[in-house]
N, C-alpha and C positions, 0 to 999 in steps of 0.2 A: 669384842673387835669384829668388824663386819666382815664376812668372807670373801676372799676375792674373787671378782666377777671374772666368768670364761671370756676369753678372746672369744672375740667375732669370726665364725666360718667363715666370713669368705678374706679375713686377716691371715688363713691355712696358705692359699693360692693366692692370692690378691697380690697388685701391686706393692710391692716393698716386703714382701717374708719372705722367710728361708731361702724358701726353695723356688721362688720367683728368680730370688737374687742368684742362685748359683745355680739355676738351670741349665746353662750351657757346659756347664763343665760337668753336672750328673749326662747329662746325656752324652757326651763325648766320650766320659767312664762308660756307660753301658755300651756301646757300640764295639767301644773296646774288648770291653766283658766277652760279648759277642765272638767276637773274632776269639779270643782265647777261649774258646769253650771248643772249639773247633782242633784246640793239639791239645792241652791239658784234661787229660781224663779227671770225670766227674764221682763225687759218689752216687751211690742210690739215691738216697735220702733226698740229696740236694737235686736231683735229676728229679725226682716225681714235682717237689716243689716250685723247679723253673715247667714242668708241664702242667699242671696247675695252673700256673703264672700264664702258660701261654695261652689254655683257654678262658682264663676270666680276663687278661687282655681282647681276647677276639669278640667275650661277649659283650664286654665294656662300648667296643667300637659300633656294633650293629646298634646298640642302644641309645649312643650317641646319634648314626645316622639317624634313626626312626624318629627323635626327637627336633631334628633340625628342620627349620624352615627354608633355607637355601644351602646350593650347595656350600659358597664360603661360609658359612660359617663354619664348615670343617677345613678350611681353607688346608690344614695342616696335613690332609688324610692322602697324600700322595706320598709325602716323607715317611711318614707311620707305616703304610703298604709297604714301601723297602725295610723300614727295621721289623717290622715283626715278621717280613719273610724270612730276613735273614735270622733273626731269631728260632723260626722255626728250622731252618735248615742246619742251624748248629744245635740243635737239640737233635735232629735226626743223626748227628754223625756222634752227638755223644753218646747216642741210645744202641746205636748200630758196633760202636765199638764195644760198650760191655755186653752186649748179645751177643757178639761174637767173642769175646774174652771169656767169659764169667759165664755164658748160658744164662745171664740171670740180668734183666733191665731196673729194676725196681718194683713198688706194688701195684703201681696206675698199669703200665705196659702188661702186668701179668693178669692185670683184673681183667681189661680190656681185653686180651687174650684169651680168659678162660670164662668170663662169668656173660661179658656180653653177646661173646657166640658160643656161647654154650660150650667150651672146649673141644670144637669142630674146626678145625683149621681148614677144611673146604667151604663152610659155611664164611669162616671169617674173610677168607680170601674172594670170594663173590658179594661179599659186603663191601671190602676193600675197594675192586673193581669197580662197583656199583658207586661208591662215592668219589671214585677217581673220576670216573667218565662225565656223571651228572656237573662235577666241578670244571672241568677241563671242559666239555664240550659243550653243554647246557650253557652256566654260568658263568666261568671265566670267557669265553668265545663271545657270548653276547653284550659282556660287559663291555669287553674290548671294544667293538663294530662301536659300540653305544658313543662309548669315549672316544673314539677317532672322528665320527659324525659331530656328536658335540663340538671339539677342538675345531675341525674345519666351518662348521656355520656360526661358531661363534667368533671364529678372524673373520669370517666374510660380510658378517653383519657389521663389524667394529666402525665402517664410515657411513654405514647410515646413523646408526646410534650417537656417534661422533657428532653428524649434522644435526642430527635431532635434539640434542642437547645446543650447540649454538642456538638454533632457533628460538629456542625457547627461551634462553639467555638473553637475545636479541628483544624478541618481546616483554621481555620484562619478567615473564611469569616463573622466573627462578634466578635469584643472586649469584653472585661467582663462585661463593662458598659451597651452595649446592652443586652448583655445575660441575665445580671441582672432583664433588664427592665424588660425582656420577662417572665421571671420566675417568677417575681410579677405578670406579668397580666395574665397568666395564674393561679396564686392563688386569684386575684382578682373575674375572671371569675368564680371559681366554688366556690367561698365564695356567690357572688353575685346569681345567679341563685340557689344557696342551698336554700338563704334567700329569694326569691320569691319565691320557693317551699312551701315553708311556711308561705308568708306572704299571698297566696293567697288564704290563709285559711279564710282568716278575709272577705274579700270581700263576699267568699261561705256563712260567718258564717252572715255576715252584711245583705244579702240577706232573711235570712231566720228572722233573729230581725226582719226586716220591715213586714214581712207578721204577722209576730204574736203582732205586735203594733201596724201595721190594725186592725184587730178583736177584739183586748183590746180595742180601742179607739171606734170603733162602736159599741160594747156591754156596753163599759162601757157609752159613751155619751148618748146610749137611756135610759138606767135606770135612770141615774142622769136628763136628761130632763124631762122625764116623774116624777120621783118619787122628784124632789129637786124644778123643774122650772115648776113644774105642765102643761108642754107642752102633748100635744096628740099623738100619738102613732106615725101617718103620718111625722107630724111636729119635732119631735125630730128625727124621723132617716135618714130625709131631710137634717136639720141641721147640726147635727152631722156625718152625714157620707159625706156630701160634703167638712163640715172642714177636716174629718179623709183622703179623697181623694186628695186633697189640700195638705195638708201635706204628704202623700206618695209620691205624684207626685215631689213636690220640692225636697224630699230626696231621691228617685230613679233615676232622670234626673242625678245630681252630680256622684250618685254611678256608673253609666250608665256607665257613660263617664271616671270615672278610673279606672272599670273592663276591657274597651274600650283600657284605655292606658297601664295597664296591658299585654291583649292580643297582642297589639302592640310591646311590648318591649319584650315581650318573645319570638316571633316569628321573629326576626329579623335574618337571616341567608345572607352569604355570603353580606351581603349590603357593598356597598361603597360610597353612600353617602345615604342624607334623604329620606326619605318614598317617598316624591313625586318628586324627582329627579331621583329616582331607578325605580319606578313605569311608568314615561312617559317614560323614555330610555327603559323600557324592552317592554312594552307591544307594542309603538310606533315608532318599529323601523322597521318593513319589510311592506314595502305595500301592498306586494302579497296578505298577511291576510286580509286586510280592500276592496281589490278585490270581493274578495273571499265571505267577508261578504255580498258586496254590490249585488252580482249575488243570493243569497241564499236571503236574504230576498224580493229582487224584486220578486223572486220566491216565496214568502208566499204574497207578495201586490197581485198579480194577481187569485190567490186559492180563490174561489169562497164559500164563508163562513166566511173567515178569514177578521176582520179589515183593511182594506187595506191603508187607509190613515197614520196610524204610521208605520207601515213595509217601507211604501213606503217613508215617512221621512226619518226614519233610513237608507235607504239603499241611499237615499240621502247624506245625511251626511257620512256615511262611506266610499260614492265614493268620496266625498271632501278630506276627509282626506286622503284616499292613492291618490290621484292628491297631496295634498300636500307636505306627505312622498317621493314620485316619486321626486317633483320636487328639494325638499330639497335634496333627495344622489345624483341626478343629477349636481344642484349647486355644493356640497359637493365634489363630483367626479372631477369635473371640479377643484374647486377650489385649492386642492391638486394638481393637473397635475400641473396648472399652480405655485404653490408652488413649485415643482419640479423642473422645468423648469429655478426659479430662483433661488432654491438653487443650482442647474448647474453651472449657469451663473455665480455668485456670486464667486463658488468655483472655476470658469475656470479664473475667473479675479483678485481673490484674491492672496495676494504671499505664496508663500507654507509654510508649517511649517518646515525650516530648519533644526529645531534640532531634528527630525522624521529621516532627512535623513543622522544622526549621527550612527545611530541604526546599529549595524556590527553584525550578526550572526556568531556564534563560527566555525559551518560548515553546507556547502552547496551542495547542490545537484544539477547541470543545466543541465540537458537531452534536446534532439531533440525532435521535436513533435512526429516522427516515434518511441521514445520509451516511450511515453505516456502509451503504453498499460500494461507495466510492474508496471505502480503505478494502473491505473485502474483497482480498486477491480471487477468490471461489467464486464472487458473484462479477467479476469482469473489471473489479476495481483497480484504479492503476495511480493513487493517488499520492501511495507512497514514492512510486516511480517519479511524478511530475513532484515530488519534492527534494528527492536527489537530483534531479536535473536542476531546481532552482538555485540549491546550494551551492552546483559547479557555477552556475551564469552567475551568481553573488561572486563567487572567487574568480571568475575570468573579469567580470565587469566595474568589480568596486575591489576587488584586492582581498574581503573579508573572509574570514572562513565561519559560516552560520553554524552554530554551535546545533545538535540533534533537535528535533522540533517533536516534543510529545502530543502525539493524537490520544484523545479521549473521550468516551461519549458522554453526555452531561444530558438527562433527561430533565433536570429543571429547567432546561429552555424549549423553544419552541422546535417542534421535530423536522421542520427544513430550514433550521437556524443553523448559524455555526459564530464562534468568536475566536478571534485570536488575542492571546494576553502577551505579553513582553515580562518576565520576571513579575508574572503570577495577578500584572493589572493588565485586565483587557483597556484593548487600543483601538482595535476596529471589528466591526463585526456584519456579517449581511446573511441573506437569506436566499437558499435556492428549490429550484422546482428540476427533481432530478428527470421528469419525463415531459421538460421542456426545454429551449435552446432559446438562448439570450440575444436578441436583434436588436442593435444598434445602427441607429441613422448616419451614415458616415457623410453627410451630406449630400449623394447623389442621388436620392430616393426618390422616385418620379411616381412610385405609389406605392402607397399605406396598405397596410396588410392586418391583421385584426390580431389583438391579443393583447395580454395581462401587464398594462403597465406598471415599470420600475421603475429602479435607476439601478445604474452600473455603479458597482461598492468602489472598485479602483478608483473611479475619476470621477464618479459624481455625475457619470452622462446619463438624462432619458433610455430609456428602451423597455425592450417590450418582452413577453413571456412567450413563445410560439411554441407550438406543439410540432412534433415531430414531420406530420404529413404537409406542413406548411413551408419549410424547413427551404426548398428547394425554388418555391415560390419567392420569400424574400430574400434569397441571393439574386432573383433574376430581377427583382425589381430595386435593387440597390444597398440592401441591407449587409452588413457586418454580422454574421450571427455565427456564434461558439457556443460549445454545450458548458453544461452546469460545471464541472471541472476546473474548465482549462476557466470560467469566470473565476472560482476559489483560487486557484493555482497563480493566475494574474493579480489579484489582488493580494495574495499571499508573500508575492514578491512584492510588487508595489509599496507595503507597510513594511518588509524589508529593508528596502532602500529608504524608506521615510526616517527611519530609526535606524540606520547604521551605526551610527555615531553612539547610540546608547547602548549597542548589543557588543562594541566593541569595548573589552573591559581590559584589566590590565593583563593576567591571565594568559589572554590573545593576544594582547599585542606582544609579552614575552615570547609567546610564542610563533610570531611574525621574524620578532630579534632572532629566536633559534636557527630557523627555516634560512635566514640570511647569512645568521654566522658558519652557516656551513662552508660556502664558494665565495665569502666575503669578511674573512675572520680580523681582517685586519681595521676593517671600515669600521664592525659591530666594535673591539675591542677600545679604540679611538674617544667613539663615542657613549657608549656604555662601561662604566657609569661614571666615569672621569667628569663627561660634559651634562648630561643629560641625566636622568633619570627613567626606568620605563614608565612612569607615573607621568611624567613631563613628554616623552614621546606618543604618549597613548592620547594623549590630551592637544597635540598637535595634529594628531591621525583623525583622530575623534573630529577635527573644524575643518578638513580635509572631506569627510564623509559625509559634514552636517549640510554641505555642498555638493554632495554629490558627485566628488572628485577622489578617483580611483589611488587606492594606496598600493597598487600590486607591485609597482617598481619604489618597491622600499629602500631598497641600492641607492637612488638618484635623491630619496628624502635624507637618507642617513648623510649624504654627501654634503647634503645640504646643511641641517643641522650642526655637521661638522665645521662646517665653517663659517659659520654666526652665531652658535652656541656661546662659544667665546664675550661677544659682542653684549650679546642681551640674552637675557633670563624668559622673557616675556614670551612664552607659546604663540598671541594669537600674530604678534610679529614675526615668530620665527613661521609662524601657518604661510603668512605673503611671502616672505624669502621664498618657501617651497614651491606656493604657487608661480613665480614668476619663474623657478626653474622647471616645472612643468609647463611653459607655455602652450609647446607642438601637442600636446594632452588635450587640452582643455581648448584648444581652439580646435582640433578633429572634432572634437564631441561638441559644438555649438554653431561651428560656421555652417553652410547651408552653399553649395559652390562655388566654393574663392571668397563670395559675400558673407557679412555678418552683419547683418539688419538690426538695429537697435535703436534705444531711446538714448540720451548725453544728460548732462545736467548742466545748466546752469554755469561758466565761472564765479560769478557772485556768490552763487547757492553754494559751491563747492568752497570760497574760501570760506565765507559764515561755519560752513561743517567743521573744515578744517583747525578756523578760531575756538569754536564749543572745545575743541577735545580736550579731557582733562586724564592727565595720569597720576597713577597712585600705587603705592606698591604690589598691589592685587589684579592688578589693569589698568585698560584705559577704557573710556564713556565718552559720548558726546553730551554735553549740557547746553539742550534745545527748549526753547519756551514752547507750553503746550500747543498754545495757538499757531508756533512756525511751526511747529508737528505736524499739527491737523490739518494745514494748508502745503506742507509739502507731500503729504499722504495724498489729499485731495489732487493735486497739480500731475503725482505720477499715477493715478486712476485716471487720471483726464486721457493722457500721454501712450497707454499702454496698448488700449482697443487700436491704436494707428497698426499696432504690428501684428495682437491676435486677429484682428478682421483679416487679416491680411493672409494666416496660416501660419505665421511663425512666432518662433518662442519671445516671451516678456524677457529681452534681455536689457539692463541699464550700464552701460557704460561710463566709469569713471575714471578720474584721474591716480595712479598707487596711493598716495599720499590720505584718500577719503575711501577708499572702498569698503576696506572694514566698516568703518562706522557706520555710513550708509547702509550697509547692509545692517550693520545693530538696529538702526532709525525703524528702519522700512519689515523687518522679516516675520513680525508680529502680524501689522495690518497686510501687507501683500505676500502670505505663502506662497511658495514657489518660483519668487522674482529670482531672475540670475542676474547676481552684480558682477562684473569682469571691469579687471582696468586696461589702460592700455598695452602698460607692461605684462602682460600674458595673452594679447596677441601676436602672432607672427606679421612680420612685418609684406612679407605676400599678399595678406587677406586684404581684399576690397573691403571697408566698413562704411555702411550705408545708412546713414543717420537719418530717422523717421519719423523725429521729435526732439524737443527739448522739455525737460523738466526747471521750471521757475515759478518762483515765492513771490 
């Protein structure tokens, strides 16, 4: 038969034994105990054993402090402090009455009496004194100061830590469960250190008991010697004050060692692990110092007066120990590198992490090394700057919020190159001359100035490369000229605004719905996801932007949405509902003083468009023969130059009922035509018709 296995140590104290379970009620019995040991006279036997008991209690606890990390974790050691005071004070009244009864305390009280001071009751009683004082003024005194100081900076810190905790919460960077924790230990903390503030009363108070049950116990033992045991004057305060020192010394060792562990746990700051983990790592860790020591005290061994054989140890030993230190960060050093070395290896041989390299950046930034110096804050560069600024003019102007743009330098292109990519495929790209400035012919140029033709990456315009001492020159003779920067920076935006519509994903646009559900929770709630979907809102945002028409007042789209969702399913229909409730929008942003100068189309043209349209559950299209394509494309290039020669924008005006489509027709072969209908202008605006478009 197989023998049975021991219970698990920690099944002794652990959750659910014994003596977990009926904890409360041993400890209620002992306290009791306590208090009756105080009238009930004890034996000998049983008296050495509760002293015994009270110093492997006191060494128990110091052992404990030393080993602790924080102070809670003794969290218990304020209640302890009062029982084992009171413990020791009712052993002093049981020891005190058979000293005075019996002449006789037991073996501990008599040994401590005769063997530890030599059977010199003047000697014992300056040992006595000597451990009163050190405890009472040394150590209980500054434990106390310690623990009053504690308890007050730690209620006073309690609302910053308070705040600092929400904060954190707020940001994300810790759950409520944490938060929770923290907010207990933080009232743990100044619950605890309150109650050592106070417990360390008992210690001061227990300090001052023992001196004054010395002096009962040696006044009261020579009288009773003398006047009860007929002893002689000599002989009873021999006796009596040896037992009376005896007993002091047993009950001041104990109390020693937990005003000791007191001092210890109140003073614990910044620790990270135990007392003697913290203690060799800080003092033990620079050699230089143990150098340092070894040269100073060799220098008191040789001082001519001075002890020389312990200096001259000491400084022995301390030059061990920094050889030691030395040789240990030097291993230490070493061994790192060579950690290094193979965590290199390790990682050059290992296979990569694939799905790392899944990771697609919204947009990108790839510069030549020669235009380093425009990100370089140190070398004058302010480029990151003019891209936080572009991000806020995207969110004041088109509503968007540009997701971070990663700058990088890519030496496989040319070094005053740069490209921008959109989700990892470049889109546009140009080239600058950092110790040149970009002149552009704004039309009023009355003379030409010399220098390195281009073209402008934004728009496609002529211009020229000039050098900095020219600079001054073609402003006076009519030139437009900006440095290499603010060209990337403009063009940077410009391909922004191109691609709106694709950098808004769903992601953002949730994240637009958030921003509004704030001061608008009943709008968002209406519409989301009852009517809409954000896949279906983003995709209405998205033909809003692909036009160039600002989505910042999302309020006024969701409103809208709201109440033609219902109706029809179809995005780029519910897009014109929107547009037409943005009119005052979109006619700011096109008219030109009360006037809006434009091209019309055609009635015939417009109802032929209107006949083509064909719907289908996915959409609608216009179904246009290729030839009336090519001849309506041809017809509004004829039509257009009447308004660019003129200074103003390609705008074509149509009737609601075709503008979409028209615009489906036309947005291929004419980039950046604006088709507007009537229903999205204000009915104020002059419109000044400069042509017609006919087939």
């Amino acid at each position: 038969m197989a023998a049975p296995q021991a219970a698990a140590p920690s099944n002794v104290f652990g959750q659910g034994s014994f003596i977990q379970k009926y904890s409360d009620v041993m400890i209620a019995v002992a306290i009791i105990t306590i208090v009756v040991m105080m009238i009930i006279p004890l034996p000998t036997l049983l008296l050495d054993m509760l002293i015994c008991l009270n110093i492997t209690i006191a060494l128990l606890l110091v052992m404990a402090v030393i080993y602790n990390k924080e102070a809670l974790d003794l969290s218990i050691f304020p209640s302890l402090l009062l029982i084992t005071t009171l413990f020791r004070l009712a052993l002093n009244i049981s020891s005190t009455r058979l000293i005075l009864l019996d002449g006789y305390a037991g073996e501990v009280i008599t040994a401590f009496g005769n063997f530890v001071v030599g059977g010199n009751p003047v000697v014992g009683f300056i040992m006595f004194v000597i451990l009163v004082a050190i405890n009472f003024i040394v150590i209980t005194k500054g434990s106390e100061r310690v623990a009053e100081v504690s308890a007050r900076f730690t209620l006073d810190a309690m609302p910053g830590k308070q705040m600092s905790i929400d904060a954190d919460l707020n940001q994300g960077a810790i759950t409520d469960a944490e938060a929770k924790i923290r907010r207990e230990k933080i009232q743990h903390e100044a619950d605890f250190f309150g109650a050592m503030d106070g417990a360390s009363k008992f210690v001061k108070g227990d300090a001052i008991a023992a001196i004054l049950i010395m002096f009962i116990n040696i006044a009261g033992g020579f009288i009773i010697g003398m006047m009860q045991r007929n002893l002689d004057a000599a002989q009873a305060l021999q006796t009596y004050t040896l037992l009376t020192v005896g007993e002091g010394l047993v009950s001041q060792i104990p109390a020693l060692l937990i005003s000791t562990a007191t001092g210890l746990i109140v003073t614990r700051a910044g620790a990270e692990g135990n007392i003697g983990s913290d203690m060799v790592g800080q003092l033990f860790r620079n050699d230089r110092i143990f150098f340092i020591l070894t040269g100073v005290l060799l220098f008191f061994a040789i001082i001519p007066g001075l002890p020389g054989i312990p200096f001259l140890s000491l400084s022995i030993a301390c030059l061990f120990i920094g050889r030691l230190l030395r040789q240990g960060t030097e291993v230490k050093a070493e061994t790192q590198k060579e950690e290094k070395k193979v965590q290199e290896k390790k990682k050059a041989t290992t296979p990569e992490n694939i799905v790392s390299l899944l990771q697609v950046d919204p947009m990108e930034l790839e510069i030549g090394y020669s235009l380093i110096p425009l990100v370089d804050t140190g070398q004058g560069g302010d480029l990151l700057d003019r891209i936080v600024m572009i991000r806020r003019q995207c969110a004041l102007e088109l509503g968007l919020v540009v997701p971070t743009i990663r700058i990088r330098d890519n030496i496989q292109i040319k070094p005053n190159a740069y490209i921008i990519k959109l989700k990892g495929i470049e889109i546009a790209k140009g080239e600058l001359m950092l110790d040149h400035y970009l002149a552009m012919n704004s039309g009023t140029v009355f003379e030409e100035v010399p220098g390195i033709e281009t073209t402008e990456p934004a728009f496609g315009l002529p211009a020229l490369w000039i050098p900095e001492n020219e600079r001054e020159q073609a402003e006076l003779n009519g030139y437009t000229v900006v440095d290499a920067v603010s060209v990337l920076a403009t063009h940077l935006t410009e391909v922004i605004k191109q691609h709106a519509d694709e950098i808004l994903g769903r992601q953002e646009t949730q994240n637009l719905v958030d921003n509004l559900k704030k001061t608008n929770q009943a709008l968002v709630d209406e519409v989301v996801p009852d009517l809409m979907s954000v896949g279906e809102i983003q995709k209405v945002l998205a033909n809003l932007l692909r036009e160039r028409i600002s989505i910042r007042d999302m309020a006024t789209i969701l409103e809208v949405l709201s109440d033609y969702a219902r109706a029809t399913k179809d995005t780029e229909i519910l897009t014109e509902y929107v547009r037409h409730a943005m009119a005052r929008q979109i006619t700011q942003q096109n008219v030109q003083n009360g006037t809006l100068p434009c091209i019309t189309l055609d009635p015939a043209l417009e109802n032929r468009i209107a006949g083509g349209v064909q719907r289908t559950d996915h959409g609608s299209y216009v179904s246009l023969d290729p030839d009336s394509l090519q001849n309506l494309v041809n017809a509004l290039n004829n039509e257009l130059p009447k308004l660019t020669n003129m200074g103003y924008q390609p705008i074509v005006l149509t009737s609601p009922a075709v503008r979409l489509y028209f615009r489906k027709l036309v947005e291929r072969s004419v980039p950046g035509l604006i088709v507007l209908s009537q229903a999205e202008i204000e009915q104020s605006v002059e419109i000044q018709i400069l042509g017609v478009v006919k087939i």
